[in-house]
DODO-747107 format. One line per 8 residues: for each residue z, x, y of N, C-alpha, C. Coordinates in pm, whole numbers. Last residue first. Layout:
N
Z,X,Y,Z,X,Y,Z,X,Y; ...
end
This chain:
149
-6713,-8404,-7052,-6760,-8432,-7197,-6772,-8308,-7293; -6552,-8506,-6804,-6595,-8394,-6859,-6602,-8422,-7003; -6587,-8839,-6595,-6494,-8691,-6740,-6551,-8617,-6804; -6573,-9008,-6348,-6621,-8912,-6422,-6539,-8846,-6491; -6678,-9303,-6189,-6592,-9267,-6254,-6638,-9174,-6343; -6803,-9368,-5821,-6821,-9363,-5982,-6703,-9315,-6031; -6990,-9479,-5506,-6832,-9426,-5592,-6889,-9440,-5756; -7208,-9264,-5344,-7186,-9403,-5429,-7048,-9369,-5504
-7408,-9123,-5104,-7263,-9145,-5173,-7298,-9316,-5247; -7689,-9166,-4985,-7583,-9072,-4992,-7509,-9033,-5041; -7865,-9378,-4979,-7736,-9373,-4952,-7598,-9310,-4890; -8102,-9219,-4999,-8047,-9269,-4915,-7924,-9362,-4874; -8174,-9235,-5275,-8102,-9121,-5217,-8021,-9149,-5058; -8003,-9536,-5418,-8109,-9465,-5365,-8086,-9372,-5300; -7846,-9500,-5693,-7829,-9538,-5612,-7969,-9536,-5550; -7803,-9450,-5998,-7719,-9550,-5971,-7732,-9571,-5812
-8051,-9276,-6090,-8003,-9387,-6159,-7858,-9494,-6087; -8050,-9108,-5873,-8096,-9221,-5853,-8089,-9311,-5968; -7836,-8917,-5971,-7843,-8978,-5853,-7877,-9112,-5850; -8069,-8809,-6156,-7941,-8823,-6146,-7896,-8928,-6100; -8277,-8680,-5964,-8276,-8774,-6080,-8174,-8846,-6134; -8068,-8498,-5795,-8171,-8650,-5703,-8162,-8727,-5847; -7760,-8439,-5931,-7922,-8378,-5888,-8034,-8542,-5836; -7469,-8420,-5788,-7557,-8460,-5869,-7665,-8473,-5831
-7147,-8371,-5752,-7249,-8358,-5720,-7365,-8347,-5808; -6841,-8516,-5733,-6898,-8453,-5823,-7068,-8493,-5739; -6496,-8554,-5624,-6606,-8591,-5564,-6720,-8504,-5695; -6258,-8515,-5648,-6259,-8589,-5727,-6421,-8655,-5688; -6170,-8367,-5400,-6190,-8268,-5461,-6255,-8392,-5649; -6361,-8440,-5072,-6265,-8531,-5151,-6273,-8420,-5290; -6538,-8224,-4887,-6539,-8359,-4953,-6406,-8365,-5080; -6609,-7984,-4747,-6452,-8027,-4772,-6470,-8183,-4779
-6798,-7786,-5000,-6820,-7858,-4829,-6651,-7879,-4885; -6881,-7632,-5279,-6794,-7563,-5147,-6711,-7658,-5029; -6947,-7688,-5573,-6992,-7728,-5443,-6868,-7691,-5351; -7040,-7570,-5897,-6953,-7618,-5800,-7037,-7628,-5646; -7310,-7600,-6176,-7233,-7534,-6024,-7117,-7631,-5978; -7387,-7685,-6404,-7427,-7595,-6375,-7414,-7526,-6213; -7301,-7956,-6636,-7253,-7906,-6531,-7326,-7786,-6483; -7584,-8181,-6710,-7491,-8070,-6785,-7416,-8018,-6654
-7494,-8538,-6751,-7562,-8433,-6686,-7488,-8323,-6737; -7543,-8870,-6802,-7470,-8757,-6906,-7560,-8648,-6807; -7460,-9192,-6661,-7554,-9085,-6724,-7493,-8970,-6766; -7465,-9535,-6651,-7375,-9407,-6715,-7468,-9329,-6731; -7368,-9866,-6529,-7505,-9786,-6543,-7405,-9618,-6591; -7268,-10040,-6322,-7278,-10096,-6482,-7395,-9972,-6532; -7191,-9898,-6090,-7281,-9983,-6086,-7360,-10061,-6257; -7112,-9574,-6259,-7123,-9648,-6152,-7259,-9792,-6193
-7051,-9291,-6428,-7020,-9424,-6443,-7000,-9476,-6282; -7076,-8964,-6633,-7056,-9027,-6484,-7082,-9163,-6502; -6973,-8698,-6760,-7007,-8855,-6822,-7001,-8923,-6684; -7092,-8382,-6783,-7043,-8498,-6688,-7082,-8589,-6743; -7032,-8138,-6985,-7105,-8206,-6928,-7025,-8307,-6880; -7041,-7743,-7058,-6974,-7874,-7092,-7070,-8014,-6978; -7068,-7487,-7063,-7102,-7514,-7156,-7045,-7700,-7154; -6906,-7437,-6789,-7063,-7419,-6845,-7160,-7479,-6895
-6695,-7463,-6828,-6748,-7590,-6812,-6871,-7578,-6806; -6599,-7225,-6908,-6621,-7288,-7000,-6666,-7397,-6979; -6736,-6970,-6758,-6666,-7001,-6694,-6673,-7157,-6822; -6926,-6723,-6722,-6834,-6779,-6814,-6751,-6895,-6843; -7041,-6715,-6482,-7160,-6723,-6611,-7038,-6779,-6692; -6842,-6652,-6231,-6839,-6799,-6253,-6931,-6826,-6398; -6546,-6459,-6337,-6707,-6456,-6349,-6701,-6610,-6375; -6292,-6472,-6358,-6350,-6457,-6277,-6501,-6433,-6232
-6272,-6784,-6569,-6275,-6646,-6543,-6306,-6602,-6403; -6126,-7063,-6774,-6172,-7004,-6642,-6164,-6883,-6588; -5919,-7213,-6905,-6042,-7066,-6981,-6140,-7009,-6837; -5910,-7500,-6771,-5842,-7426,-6856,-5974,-7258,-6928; -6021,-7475,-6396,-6056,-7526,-6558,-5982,-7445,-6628; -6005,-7339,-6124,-5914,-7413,-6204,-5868,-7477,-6362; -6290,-7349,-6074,-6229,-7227,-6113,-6027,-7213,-6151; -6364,-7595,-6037,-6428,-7528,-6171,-6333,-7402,-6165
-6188,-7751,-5909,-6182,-7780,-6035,-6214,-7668,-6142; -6242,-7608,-5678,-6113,-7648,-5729,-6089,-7650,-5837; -6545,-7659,-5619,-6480,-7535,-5631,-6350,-7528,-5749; -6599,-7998,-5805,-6557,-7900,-5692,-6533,-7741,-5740; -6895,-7945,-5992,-6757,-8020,-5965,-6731,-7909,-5822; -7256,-8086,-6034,-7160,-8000,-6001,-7041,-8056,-5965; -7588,-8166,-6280,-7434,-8190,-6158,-7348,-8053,-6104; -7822,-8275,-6379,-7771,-8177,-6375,-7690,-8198,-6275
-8135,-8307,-6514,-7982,-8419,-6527,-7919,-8307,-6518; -8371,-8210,-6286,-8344,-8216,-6411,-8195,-8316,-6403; -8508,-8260,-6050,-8581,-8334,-6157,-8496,-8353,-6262; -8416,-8072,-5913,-8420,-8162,-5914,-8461,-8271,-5970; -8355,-7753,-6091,-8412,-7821,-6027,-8380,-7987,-6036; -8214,-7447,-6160,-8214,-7562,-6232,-8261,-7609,-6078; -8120,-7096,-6302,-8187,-7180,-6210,-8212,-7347,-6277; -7756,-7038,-6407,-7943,-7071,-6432,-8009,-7122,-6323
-7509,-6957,-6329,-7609,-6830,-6350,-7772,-6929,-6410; -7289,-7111,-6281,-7336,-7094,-6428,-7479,-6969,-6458; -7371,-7169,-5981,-7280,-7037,-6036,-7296,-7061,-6215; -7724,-7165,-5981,-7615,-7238,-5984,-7491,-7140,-6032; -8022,-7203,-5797,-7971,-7092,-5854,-7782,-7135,-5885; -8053,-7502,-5713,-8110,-7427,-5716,-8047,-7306,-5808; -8034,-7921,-5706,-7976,-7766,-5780,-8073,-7627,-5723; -7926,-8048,-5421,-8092,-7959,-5473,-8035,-7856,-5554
-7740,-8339,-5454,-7743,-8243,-5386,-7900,-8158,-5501; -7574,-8669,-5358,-7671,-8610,-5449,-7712,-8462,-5385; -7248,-8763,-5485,-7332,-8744,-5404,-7479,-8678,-5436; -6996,-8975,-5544,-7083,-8871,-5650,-7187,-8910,-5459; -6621,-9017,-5571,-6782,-9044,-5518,-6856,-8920,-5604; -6369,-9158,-5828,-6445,-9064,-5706,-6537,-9101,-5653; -6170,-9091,-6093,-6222,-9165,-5980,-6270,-9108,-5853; -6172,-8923,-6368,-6176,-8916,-6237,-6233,-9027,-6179
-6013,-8899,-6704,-6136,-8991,-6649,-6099,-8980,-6487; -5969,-8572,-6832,-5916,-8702,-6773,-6025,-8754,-6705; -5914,-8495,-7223,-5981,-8476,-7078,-5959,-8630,-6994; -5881,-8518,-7438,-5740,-8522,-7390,-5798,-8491,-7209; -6037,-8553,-7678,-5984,-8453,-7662,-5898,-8416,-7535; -5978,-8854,-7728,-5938,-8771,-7809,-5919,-8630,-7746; -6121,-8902,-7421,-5993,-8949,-7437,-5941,-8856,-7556; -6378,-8818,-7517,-6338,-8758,-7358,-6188,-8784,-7401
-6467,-9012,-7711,-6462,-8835,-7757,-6338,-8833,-7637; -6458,-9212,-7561,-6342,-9274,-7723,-6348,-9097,-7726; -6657,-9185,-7395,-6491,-9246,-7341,-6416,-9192,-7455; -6875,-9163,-7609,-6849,-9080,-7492,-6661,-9123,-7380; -6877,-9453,-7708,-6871,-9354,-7745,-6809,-9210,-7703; -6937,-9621,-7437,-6808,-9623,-7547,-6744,-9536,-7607; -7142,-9490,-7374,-7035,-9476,-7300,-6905,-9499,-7367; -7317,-9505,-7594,-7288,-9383,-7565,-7174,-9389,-7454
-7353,-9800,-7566,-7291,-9701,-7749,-7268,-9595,-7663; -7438,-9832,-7354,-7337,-9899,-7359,-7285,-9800,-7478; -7714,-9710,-7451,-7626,-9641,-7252,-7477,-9675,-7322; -7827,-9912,-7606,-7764,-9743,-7655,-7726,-9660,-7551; -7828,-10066,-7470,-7773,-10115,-7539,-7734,-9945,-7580; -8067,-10031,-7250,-7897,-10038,-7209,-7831,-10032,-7354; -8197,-9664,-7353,-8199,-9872,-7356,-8024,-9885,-7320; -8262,-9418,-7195,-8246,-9457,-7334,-8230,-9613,-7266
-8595,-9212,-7136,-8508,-9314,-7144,-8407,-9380,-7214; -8602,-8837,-7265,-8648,-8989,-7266,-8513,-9081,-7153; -8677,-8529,-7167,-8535,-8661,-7181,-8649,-8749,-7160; -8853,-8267,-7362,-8861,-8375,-7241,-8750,-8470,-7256; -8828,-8124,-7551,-8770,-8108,-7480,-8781,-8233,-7367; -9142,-8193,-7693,-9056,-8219,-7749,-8885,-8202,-7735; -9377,-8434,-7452,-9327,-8285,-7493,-9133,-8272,-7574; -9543,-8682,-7606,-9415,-8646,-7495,-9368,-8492,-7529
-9659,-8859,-7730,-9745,-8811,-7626,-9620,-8680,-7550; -9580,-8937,-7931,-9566,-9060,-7843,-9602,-8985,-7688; -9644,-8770,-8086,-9686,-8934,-8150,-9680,-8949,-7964; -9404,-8593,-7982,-9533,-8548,-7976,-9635,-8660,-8024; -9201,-8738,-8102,-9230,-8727,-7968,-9356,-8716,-7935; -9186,-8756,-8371,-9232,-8865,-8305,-9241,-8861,-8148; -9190,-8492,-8402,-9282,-8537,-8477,-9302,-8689,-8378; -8872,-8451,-8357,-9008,-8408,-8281,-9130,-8457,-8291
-8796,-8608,-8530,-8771,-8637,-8433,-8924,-8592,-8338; -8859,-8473,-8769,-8890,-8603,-8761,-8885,-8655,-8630; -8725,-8290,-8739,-8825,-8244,-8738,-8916,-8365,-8722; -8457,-8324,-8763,-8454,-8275,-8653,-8664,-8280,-8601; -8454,-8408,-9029,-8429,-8511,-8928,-8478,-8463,-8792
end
């Protein structure tokens, strides 16, 4: 399956890591979807703003860029998280992702830093690409609803 997949990327010109688009209809399956996991395993849906910020070198320890689907929670949160170390490489939200929700629209980013400023602690930061699925950068801020996936 896995191979089939690739197979049709590379068909369709596209390097076999590259994120596609997906269609509202499979946005809508995956939010459903993505709510119905977040809720079973007992994680909480946040109300908030989302802002857009320049991943660079991230406490998860990777470099990551603007281009990519990539976020950050507060300080608060991340070193607050259940399994949370004093090494931010470990730190289990690492390994975990943002279901974010604004403007009839949902994207999935991997977490790879916290953010310091003294914005609202239910506030989550998010890479331009990101971002601009629900706003223009120039906004700034847009409210949304987020849970750790």
């Amino acid at each position: 399956m896995m191979l089939r997949n690739i197979f049709k990327r590379v068909r369709l010109g596209r390097a076999p890591n590259t994120p596609r688009m997906l269609s509202r209809s499979q946005l809508s399956i995956l939010s459903v979807l993505s709510l119905a996991v977040s809720s079973a395993l007992g994680d909480e849906a946040y109300v908030g703003t989302a802002f857009h910020f320049v991943p660079g070198q991230g406490a998860c320890g990777h470099v990551n860029n603007g281009t990519q689907l990539v976020g950050s929670v507060s300080r608060k949160f991340f070193t607050t998280y259940p399994g949370a170390t004093a090494n931010p490489n470990k730190n289990p939200l690492c390994h975990k992702k943002l279901f974010v929700q604004a403007n009839k629209r949902s994207v999935i980013v991997d977490i790879i830093d916290f953010w310091v400023d003294n914005l609202p602690q239910n506030s989550v930061g998010l890479s331009d690409t990101a971002f601009k699925l629900f706003a223009p950068l120039d906004d700034g801020v847009v409210d949304v609803t987020w849970t750790v996936i």
